[in-house]
VEXZASE-295520 format. One record per residue (C-alpha): residue in three letters; residue number from 1; x, y, z. Coordinates in pm, 1 decimal, padded with zeros to 6 digits, always signed. Layout:
BEGIN
{residu ALA; num NUM; px X; py Y; pz Z}
...
This chain:
BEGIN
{residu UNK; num 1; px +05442.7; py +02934.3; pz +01156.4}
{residu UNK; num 2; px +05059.6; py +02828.6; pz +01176.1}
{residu UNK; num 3; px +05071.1; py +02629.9; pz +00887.1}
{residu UNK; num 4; px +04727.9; py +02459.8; pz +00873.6}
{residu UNK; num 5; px +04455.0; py +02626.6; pz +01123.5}
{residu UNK; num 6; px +04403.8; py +02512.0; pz +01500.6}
{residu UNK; num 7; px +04521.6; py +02130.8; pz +01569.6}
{residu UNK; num 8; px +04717.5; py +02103.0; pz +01307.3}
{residu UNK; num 9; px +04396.6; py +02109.3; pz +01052.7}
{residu UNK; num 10; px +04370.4; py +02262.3; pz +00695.8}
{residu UNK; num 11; px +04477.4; py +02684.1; pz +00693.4}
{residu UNK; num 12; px +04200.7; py +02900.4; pz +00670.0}
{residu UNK; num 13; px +03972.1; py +02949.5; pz +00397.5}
{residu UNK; num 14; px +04004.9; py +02560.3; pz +00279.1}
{residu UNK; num 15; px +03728.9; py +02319.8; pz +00354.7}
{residu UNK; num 16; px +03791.6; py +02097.6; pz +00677.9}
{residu UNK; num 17; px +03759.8; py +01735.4; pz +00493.5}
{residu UNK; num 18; px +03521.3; py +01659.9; pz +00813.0}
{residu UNK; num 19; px +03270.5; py +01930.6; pz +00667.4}
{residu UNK; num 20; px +03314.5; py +01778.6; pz +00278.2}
{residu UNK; num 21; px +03231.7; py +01453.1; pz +00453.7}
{residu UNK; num 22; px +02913.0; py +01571.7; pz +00594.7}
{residu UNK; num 23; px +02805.1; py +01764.4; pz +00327.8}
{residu UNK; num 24; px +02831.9; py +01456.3; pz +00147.9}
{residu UNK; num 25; px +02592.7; py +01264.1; pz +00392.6}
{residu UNK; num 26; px +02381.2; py +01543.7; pz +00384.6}
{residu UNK; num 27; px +02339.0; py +01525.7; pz -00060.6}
{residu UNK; num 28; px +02318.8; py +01185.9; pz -00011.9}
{residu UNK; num 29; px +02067.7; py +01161.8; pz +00273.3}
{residu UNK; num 30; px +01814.4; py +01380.8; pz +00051.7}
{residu UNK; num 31; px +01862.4; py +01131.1; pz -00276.2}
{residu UNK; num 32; px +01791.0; py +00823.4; pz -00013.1}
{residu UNK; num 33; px +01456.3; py +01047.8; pz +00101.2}
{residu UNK; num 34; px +01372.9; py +01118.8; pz -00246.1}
{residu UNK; num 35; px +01410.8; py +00794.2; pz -00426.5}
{residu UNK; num 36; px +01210.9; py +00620.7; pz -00137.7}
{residu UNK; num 37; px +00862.4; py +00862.6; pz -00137.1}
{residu UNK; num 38; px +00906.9; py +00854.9; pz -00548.7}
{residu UNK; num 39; px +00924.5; py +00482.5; pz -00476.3}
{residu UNK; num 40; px +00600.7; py +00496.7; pz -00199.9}
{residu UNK; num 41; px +00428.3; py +00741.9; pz -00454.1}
{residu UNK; num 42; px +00443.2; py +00456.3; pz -00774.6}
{residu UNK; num 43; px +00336.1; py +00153.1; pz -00551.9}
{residu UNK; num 44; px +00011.9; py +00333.4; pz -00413.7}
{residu UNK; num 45; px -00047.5; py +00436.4; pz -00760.4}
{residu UNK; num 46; px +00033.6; py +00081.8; pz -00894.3}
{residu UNK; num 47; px -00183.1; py -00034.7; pz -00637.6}
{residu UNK; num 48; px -00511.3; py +00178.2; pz -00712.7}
{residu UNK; num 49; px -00468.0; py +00087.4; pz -01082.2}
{residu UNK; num 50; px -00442.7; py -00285.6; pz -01013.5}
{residu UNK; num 51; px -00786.1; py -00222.8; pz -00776.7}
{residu UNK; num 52; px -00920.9; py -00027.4; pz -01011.4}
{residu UNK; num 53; px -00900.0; py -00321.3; pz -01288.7}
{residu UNK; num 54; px -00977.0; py -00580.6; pz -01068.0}
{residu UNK; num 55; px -01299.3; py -00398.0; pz -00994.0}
{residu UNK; num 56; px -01414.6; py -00358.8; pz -01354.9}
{residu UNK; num 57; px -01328.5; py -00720.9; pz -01413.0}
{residu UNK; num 58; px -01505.0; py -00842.7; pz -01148.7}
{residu UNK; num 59; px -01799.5; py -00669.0; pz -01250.5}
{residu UNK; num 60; px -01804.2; py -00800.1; pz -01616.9}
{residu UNK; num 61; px -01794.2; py -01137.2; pz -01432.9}
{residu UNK; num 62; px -02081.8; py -01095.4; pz -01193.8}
{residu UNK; num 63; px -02243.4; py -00898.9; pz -01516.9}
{residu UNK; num 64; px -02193.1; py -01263.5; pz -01706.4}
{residu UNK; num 65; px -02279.3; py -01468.9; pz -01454.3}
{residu UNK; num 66; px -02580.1; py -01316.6; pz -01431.7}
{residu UNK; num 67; px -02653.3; py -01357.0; pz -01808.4}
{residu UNK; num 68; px -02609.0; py -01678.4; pz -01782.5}
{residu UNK; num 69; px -02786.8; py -01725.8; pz -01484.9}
{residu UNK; num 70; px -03134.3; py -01504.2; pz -01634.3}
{residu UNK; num 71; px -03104.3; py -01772.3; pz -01952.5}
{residu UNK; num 72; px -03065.5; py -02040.0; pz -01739.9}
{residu UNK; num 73; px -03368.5; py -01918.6; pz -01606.1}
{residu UNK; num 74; px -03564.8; py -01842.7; pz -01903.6}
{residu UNK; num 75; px -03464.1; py -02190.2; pz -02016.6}
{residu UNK; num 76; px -03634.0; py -02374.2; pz -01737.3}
{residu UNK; num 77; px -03927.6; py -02131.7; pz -01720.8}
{residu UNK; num 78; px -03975.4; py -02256.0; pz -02083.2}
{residu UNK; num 79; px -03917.1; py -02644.5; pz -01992.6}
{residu UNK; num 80; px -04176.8; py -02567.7; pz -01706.7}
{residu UNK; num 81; px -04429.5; py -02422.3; pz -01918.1}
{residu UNK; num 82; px -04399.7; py -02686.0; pz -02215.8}
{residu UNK; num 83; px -04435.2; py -03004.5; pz -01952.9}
{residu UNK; num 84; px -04742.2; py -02828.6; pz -01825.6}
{residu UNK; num 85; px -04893.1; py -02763.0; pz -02237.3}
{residu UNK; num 86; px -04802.1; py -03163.5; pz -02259.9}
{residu UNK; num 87; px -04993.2; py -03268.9; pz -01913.0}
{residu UNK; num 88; px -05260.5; py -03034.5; pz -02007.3}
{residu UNK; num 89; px -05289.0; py -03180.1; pz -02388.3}
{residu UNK; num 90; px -05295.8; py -03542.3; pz -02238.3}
């Protein structure tokens, strides 16, 4: 007359729902794990990238600021020298 297994529980052979239930948790604890280090894995890459461009732009801006700054330069080297041609002519 044991119907369902010790305690009144489910007969033998059928899944306890208690052991459904935690292989449930168990699935879903691994997803939670997995979408989180895919999710670590794309911000560090996002975040080299982003370095990475912000290097190479800062370095076409130093690059140009230093053009500018050699003509800027060259400029008053040739100001300098033509005052000196005038005091010289005079």
């Amino acid at each position: 007359m044991e119907e369902g297994g010790r305690n009144g529980g489910p007969a033998q052979g059928q899944d306890r729902p208690d052991e459904i239930i935690q292989a449930d948790r168990s699935r879903g604890s691994g997803v939670i794990f997995a979408l989180v280090a895919i999710a670590l894995i794309l911000a560090i890459t996002f975040f080299y990238l982003t370095k990475e461009r912000e290097d190479r732009e800062s370095r076409v801006i130093t690059e140009a600021a230093e053009s500018a700054d050699s003509a800027a330069r060259v400029v008053g080297n040739a100001a300098h020298e033509a005052a000196d041609r005038l005091r010289q002519q005079d």
